[in-house]
Every structure is written in C-alpha cells, then in structure tokens.
N, C-alpha and C positions, 0 to 999 in steps of 0.2 A: 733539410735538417729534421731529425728524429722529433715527433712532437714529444714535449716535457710529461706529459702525463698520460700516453695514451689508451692508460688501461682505469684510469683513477676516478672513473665517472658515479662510482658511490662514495669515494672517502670521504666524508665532514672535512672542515675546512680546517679543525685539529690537527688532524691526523696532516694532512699535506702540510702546514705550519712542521710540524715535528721531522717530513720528511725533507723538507725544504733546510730545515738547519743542517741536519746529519749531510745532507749534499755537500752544503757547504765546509763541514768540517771534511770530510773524507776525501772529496775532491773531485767523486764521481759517484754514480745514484747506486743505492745499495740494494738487490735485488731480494737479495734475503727481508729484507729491512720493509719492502715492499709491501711483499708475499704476506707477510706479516699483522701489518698494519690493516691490510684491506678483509685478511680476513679476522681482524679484531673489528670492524666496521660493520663485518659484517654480521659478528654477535654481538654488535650496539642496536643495531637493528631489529635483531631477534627478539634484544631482550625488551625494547620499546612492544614489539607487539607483546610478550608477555602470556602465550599460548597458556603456560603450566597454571596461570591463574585465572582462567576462561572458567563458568561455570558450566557444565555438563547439561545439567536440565536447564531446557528454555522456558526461559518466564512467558503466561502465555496471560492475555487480557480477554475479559468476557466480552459478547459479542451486543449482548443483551437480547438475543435472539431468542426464545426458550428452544433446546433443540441442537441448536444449532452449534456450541461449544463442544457437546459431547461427540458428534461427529467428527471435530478436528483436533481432536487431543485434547479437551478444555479450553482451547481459546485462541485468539489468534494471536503470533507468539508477536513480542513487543517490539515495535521501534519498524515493523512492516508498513512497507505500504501496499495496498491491496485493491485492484481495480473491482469495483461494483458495477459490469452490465448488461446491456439488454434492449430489447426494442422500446417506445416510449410507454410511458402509462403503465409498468408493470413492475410500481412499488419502491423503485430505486434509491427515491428522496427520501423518504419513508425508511426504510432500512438503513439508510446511514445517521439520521438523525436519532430515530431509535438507539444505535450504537453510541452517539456522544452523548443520550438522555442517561445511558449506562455509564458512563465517565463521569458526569457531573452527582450523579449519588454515590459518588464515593469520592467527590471531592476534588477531581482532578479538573484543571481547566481544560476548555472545548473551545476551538474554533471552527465554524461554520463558513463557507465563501460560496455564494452561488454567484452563481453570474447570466443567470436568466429570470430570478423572481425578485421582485422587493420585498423587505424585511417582512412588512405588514405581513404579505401576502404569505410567507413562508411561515410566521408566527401563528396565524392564522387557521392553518393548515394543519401546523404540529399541535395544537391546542383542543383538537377534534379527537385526538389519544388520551385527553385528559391529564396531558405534560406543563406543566406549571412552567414553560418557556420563561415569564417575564420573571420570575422568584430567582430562576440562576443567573439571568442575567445580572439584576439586580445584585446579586448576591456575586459579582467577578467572577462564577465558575463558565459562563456562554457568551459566546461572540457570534453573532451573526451579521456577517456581510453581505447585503445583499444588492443583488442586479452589482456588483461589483465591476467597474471598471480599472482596476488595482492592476498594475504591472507584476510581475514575477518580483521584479526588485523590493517593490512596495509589502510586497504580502513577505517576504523575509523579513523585513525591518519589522515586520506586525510581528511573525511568531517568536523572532528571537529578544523581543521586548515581552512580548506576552507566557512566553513560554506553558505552552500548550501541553497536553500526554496526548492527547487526538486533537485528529483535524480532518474535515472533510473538503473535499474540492467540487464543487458541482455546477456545469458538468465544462469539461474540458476539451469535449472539444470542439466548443465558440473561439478557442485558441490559436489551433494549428492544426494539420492532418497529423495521423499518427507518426507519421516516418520523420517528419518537422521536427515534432516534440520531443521524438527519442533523441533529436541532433543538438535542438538549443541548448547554448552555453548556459543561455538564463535559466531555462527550468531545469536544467542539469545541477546547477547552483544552490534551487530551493528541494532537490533533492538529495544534496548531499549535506545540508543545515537538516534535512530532514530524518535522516540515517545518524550524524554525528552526536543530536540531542537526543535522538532514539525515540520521535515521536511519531505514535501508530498512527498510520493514516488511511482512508481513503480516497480515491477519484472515482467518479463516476462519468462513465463513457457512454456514450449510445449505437447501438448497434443494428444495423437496417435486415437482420434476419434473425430466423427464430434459432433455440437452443437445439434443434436438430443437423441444424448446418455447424460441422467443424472449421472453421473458418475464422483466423484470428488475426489482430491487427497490433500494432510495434507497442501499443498499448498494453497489452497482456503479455507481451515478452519482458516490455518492460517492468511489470508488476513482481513482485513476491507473492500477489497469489492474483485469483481471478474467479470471482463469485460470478453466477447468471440469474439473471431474472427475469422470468418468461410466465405465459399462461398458455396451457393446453387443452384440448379436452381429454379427459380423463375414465370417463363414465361413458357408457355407451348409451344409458336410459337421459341421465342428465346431461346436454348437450352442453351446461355452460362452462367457459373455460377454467379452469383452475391455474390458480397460484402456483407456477412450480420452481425450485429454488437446486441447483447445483454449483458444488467447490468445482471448479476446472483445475483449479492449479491452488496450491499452497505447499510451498518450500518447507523444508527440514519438520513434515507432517503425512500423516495415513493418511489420503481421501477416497471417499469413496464418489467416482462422478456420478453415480445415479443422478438425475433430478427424483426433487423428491415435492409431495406437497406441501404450500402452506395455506395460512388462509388471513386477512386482516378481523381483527376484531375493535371494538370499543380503546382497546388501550395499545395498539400497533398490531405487527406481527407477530403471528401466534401458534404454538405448536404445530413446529418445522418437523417432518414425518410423522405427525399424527393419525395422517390417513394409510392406511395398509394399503398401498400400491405394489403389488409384486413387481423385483424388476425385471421380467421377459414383459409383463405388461406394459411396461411404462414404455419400453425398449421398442415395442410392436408402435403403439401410438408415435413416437418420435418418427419411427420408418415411413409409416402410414402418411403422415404430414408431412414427411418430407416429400412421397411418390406426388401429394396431390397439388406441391408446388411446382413439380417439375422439374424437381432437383434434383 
C-alpha cells in the first residue's frame, strides 16, 4: 500500500490537517492540492528565516588588543566563536582575559571557565596588568571559574541564567581529543546556546608545535576563526624570542596570515605590529625554524 504521505516530510502539521480534510471530502488525495500546500510550507519557512531583513554589515566587537581590531576589519564580528592557540607559556590566558577586561568596560557581562588554575591563582595573575578583577566581579560584570570541574550541561545552565556577551573556555582540551569534541552531542549543545544567543566566545587550545608547522586539528575547523600564539626569534643580533601573533582563519573577514610582533607590557598586550618586521623576513625565520626542527 502506497505510503499516505510520502513526499510530506516538511509540511507543518497544518498544512497535513488541511490536507487530510480535503481527502476526505473529495474522496481521493488531491495532487494539485499537494503541490500546493508544500510549496506554501515552503515560503513558511523562508519567511521564518527572514533573509530580506538580515543586516548587510557585520557587527564587529573589539578585541581589546591594540592593533589588533584594525587588522580584521575592526573587530571580531559578534556572536563567533574563535579558537585562541599555541604551544604553552606563549600568552594565551592573557589574551583572552585581556578580551573580556575589554567587555567588562563597556558593561557587558564576562564569563571566565578555566579548568586547570584556581580562581586565586588566575586573579592573581590578571592583577599584574593593573586590571581591577575583583571591582567587576563585585560589580556582576565577571565570572570566573576556576580549576572547574563543570559538565557541558552545567556550564549552559550558568550562561543561559547569566547571560554573558563573551565567554572564554580555558583550555579544552582537559576535555576530549579534537575529533571527540567536534562529535559530542553535549559540547555540540553548548555550541549551539552559544550561536542562538550570539555570544562571542573563545576557546583556547594547546598545540604541540610551533606557528611554522601548517598543521591543524578538528578544533580549528571547528572555530569561526583561529588566532596563533607563538614566540620566535626575530632579530639576528638579539637572540631572544619574540611575541609573535597570527589570524589563521577568521570568516566573512580580510586576513592577513603574516605573524606579526607583539610584546607584553605593564598593562597586557601591547602594540600588535609595532615592530617593522618585513614579511619575506618574518617568512625566512619561520623556514629557517622549521629546517632546524626537521620538518
């Protein structure tokens, strides 16, 4: 027997109501009647997405980076999330806190999740920038969790009660291997609470080689963009390594990959290509480092 609907796998349950009567009056299914219905479902659905009232230019949020905005069109556009990484000890934590110290002066709420330091130790740490941590806290604009043992589950219950504009995740992956993560229904979940409220986010990942190796993991496919944080040497006189900072990836935006210099100062990081690095120079060094690992 001919299935009753086998073409009817988008119609609302309206539309099948309406065609389920007409059946019955007529006596047999109305094909025109169909045809019809399904493609009136189907500019039901058009019209829910709502294309014609999409805004053209993308709202883009500051990175609090100095530098660093002007390079990717102003800002990073909102409601992304964005992997922050790199080998260890090369500024990571630091860069993303910086970014939600930039959300909190202007009002927006910040949540913080680490899951390898305690609070103290992370306050601690950001207070050495001369960042008044305990003021926003105080003040409901900063959340910090730390050495978090939070489920996926747990940490949506927190942002869709706290309702955040940034969040950072740090790092992730005490969680699961990349291919794991891109698969969990859970973190899929607090990805998609993350996209529907439209709250910018980072993660920060760890990566066991330097920014001269092209080499990327389910992490950065899965991101909306993918920032690097590395030190090189830079100078041929001064041996020590320098701060170097590249977009790899940033959607519906101009990048340019160069890595480029930064430097830490007194109050974070601090003018992002301040230093005139040519890039065939920068380009030579990456080579160079890369022949001397053996890669």
């Amino acid at each position: 027997m001919r299935n009753k609907f086998p073409i009817h796998t988008t119609l609302s349950s309206e539309a099948i109501k309406v065609l389920e009567r007409y059946e019955k009056e007529l006596g047999a299914k109305n094909i025109v009647l169909e045809k019809a219905l399904l493609a009136m479902d189907g500019m039901r659905y058009k019209a829910k997405l709502d294309t014609g009232g999409m805004s053209v230019p993308i709202k883009r949020i500051s990175t609090g980076i100095p530098g660093l905005d002007e390079s990717i069109e102003g800002g990073i556009p909102k409601g992304f999330s964005v992997i922050v990484t790199g080998p260890p000890g090369t500024g990571k934590s630091t860069f993303c806190m910086q970014y939600l110290m930039e959300g909190v002066k202007k009002d927006e709420k910040c949540i913080f999740f680490s899951f390898e330091e305690r609070v103290e130790q992370l306050v601690q740490h950001f207070m050495r920038f001369g960042w008044d941590i305990g003021k926003y806290i105080d003040d409901g604009y900063l959340e910090i969790f730390g050495m978090s043992m939070l489920t996926s589950e747990e940490m949506i219950e927190i942002i869709d009660s706290y309702r955040p504009e940034r969040v950072v995740f740090d790092s992730i992956n005490v969680f699961a291997e990349p291919a794991d993560f891109r698969t969990s229904g859970s973190w899929r979940s607090l990805l998609r609470l993350l996209k529907v409220k439209k709250i910018s986010s980072l993660f920060i990942t760890e990566k066991h080689h330097g920014i001269e190796i092209k080499q990327f993991d389910d992490y950065d496919f899965l991101g909306d963009g993918v920032i690097f944080l590395d030190s090189i040497q830079t100078n041929e006189i001064d041996t020590t390594p320098t701060p170097v900072m590249a977009v790899q990836k940033m959607r519906a935006t101009r990048i340019d990959r160069t890595p480029q210099p930064f430097r830490f100062t007194e109050t974070g990081i601090s003018k992002y290509r301040s230093m005139a690095v040519p890039r065939n120079v920068m380009q030579e060094k990456l080579i160079a480092r890369k022949k001397s690992s053996g890669l």
